[in-house]
C-alpha positions in Angstrom: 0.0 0.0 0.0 1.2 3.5 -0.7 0.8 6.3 1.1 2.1 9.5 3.3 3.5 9.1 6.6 2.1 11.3 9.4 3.1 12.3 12.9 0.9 13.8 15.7 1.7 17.3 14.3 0.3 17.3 11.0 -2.6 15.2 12.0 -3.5 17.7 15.5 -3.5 20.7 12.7 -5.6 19.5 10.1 -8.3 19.3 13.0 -7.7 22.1 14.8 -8.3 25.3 13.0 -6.6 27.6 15.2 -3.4 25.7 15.3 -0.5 27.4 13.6 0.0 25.0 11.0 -3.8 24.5 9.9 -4.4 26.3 6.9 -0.4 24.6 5.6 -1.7 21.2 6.3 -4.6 21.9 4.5 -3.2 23.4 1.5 -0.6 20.4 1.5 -3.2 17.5 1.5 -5.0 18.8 -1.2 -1.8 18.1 -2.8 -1.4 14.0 -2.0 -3.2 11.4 -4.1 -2.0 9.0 -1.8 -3.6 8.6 1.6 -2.4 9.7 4.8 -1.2 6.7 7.0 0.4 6.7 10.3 1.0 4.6 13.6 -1.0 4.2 16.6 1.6 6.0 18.9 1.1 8.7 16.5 -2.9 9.0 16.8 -2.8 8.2 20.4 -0.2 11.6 21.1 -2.7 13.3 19.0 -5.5 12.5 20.5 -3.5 13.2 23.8 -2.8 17.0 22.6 -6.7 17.3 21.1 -7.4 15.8 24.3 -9.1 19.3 25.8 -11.6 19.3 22.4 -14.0 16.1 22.6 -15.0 17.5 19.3 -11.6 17.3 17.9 -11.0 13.9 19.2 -14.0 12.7 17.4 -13.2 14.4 14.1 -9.8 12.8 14.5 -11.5 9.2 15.3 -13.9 9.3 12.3 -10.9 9.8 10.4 -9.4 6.5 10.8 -9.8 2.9 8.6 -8.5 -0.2 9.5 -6.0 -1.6 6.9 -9.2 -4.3 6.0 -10.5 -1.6 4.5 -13.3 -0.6 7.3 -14.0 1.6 9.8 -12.7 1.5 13.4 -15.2 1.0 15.8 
């Protein structure tokens, strides 16, 4: 499977508007054909640092598929 590599980083500002790096994250991913992929210590440190927006923690959730090709729970 190809794809992009995320951190924490990337993924926190593409959810949250008012971080610093939003609107270049943005602009960026319109850029990739290939979809973003990362590891669980990464999703887990950013749910950590959405961790004071339930909102953003769900927008990050909804975001993930399992390699299977579904939905996480």
């Amino acid at each position: 499977m190809r794809g992009v590599l995320v951190d924490a980083g990337p993924l926190v500002a593409l959810i949250d508007a008012d971080d610093p790096q939003h609107e270049a994250c943005v602009e960026t991913l319109k850029s990739f054909r290939d979809p973003l992929l990362t590891v669980w210590p990464a999703f887990t440190e950013a749910m950590h640092l959405l961790g004071a927006s339930w909102q953003g923690q769900r927008a990050l959730w909804s975001r993930i598929e399992t390699s299977q090709g579904g939905s996480a729970p």
